[in-house]
VOLUMRO-52569 format. One record per residue (C-alpha): x, y, z. Coordinates in steps of 0.5 Angstrom, whole numbers. Example, Ala and Ser with C-alpha at 12.3 -4.5 7.8 and 13.67 -1.06 7.14 Angstrom:
<sites>
+-------+-------+-------+
|    xx |    yy |    zz |
+-------+-------+-------+
|    25 |    -9 |    16 |
|    27 |    -2 |    14 |
+-------+-------+-------+
</sites>
This chain:
<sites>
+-------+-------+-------+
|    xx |    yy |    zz |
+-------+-------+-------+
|     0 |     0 |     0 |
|     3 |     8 |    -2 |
|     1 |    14 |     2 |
|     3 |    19 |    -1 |
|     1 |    26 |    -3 |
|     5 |    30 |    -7 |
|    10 |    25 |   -11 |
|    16 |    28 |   -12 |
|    20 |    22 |   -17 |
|    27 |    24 |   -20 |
|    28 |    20 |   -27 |
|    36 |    18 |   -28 |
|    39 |    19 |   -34 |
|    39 |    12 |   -38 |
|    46 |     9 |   -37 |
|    48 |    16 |   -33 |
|    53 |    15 |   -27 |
|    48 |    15 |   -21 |
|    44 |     9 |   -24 |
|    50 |     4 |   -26 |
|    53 |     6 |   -19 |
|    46 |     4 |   -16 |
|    47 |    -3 |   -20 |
|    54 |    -4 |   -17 |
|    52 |    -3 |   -10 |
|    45 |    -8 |   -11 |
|    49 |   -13 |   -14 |
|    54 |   -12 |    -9 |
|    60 |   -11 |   -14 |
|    61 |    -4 |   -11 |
|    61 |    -2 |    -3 |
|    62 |     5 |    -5 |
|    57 |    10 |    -4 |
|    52 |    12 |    -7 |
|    50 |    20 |    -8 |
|    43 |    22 |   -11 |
|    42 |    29 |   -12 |
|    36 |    33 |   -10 |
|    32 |    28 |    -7 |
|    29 |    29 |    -1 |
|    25 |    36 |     0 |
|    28 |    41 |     7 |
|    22 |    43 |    10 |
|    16 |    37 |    10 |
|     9 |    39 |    13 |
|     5 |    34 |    16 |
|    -1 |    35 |    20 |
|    -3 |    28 |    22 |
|    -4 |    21 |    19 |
|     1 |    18 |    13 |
|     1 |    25 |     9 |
|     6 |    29 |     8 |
|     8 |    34 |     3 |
|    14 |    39 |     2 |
|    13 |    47 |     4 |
|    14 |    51 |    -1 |
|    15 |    58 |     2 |
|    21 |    56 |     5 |
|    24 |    52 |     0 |
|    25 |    58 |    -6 |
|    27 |    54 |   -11 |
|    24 |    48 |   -11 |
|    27 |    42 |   -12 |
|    33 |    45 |   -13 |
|    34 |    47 |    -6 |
|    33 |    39 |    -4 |
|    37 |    35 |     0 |
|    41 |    30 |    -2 |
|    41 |    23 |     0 |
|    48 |    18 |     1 |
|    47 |    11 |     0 |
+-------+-------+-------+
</sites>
């Protein structure tokens, strides 16, 4: 089952470092880390119950200003 409110996905680019690197460490031919870049909103509001969505004001430029997220 999924909860979400506002989605927020981030497509890799086909055949791009992040997405090899990802493969490497799930097929464990790698035990470097993983870095995936503005994926994880700042600022999250979430008043009760599973739904959770990203507070706009305070995060100006959007996406951009998201956080990374190191595997």
């Amino acid at each position: 089952m999924e909860h979400a409110n506002e989605k927020h996905t981030l497509a890799l680019a086909p055949n791009g470092a992040v997405q090899w690197q990802l493969a490497s460490l799930l097929k464990s031919t790698s035990d470097q880390s993983v870095v995936i870049p503005n994926l994880f909103p700042k600022y999250i509001h979430a008043p009760k119950g599973p739904k959770g969505n990203p507070v706009k004001q305070l995060q100006p430029i959007e996406e951009a200003s998201y956080l990374d997220v190191h595997i």
